[in-house]
C-alpha positions, 0 to 999 in steps of 0.5 A: 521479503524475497526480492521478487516481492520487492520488485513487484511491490516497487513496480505497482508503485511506480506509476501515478495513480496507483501511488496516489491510490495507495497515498489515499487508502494511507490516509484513509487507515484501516477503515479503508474506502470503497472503490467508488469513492477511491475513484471520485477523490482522484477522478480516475475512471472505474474500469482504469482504477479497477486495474490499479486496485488489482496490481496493488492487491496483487503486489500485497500492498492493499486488500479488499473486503465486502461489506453489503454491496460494496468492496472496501479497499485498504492498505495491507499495513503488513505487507507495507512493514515488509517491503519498508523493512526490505527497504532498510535491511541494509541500512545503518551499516547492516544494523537494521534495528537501528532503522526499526524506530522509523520505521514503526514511527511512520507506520505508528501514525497511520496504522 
């Protein structure tokens, strides 16, 4: 992952809702949620919620599919793995694979 993809991920996360969006869609796994129950669990307007769906999507953290007449909205587990994986690149003394059995265990929960 470039650092510019990093950065743009990092600062979609910085701010309240959307954390608690991507938290949420988290624990929903890949099923995912349609934005309207997105919007009700975390009572966050439709329009203002609609703008942190598309920075979040926009920094590869969710993704959004149809299903009728709904759109479903889940995380992007492999760009979560990534920016995770940017994140502990340098770890351990610059010996990330000793990072990787966290790092899949997290993930290993919820995806």
């Amino acid at each position: 992952m470039e650092i510019i993809t990093a950065t743009r991920a990092l600062a979609a996360l910085a701010q309240e809702s959307r954390l608690s969006t991507f938290r949420l869609l988290v624990r929903a796994g890949g099923d995912g949620m349609p934005a309207g129950a997105i919007a009700e669990a975390l009572a966050i307007p439709h329009n203002t919620l609609s703008t942190h769906l598309a920075t979040l999507t926009n920094a590869g953290l969710i993704r959004s599919r149809r299903e009728g007449r709904s759109i479903i909205y889940s995380v992007n587990f492999d760009g979560t793995r990534a920016l995770l994986g940017f994140l502990l690149e340098d770890c351990c003394q610059g010996a990330p694979e000793l990072c990787t059995p966290a790092v899949d265990s997290v993930l290993a929960d919820c995806c």
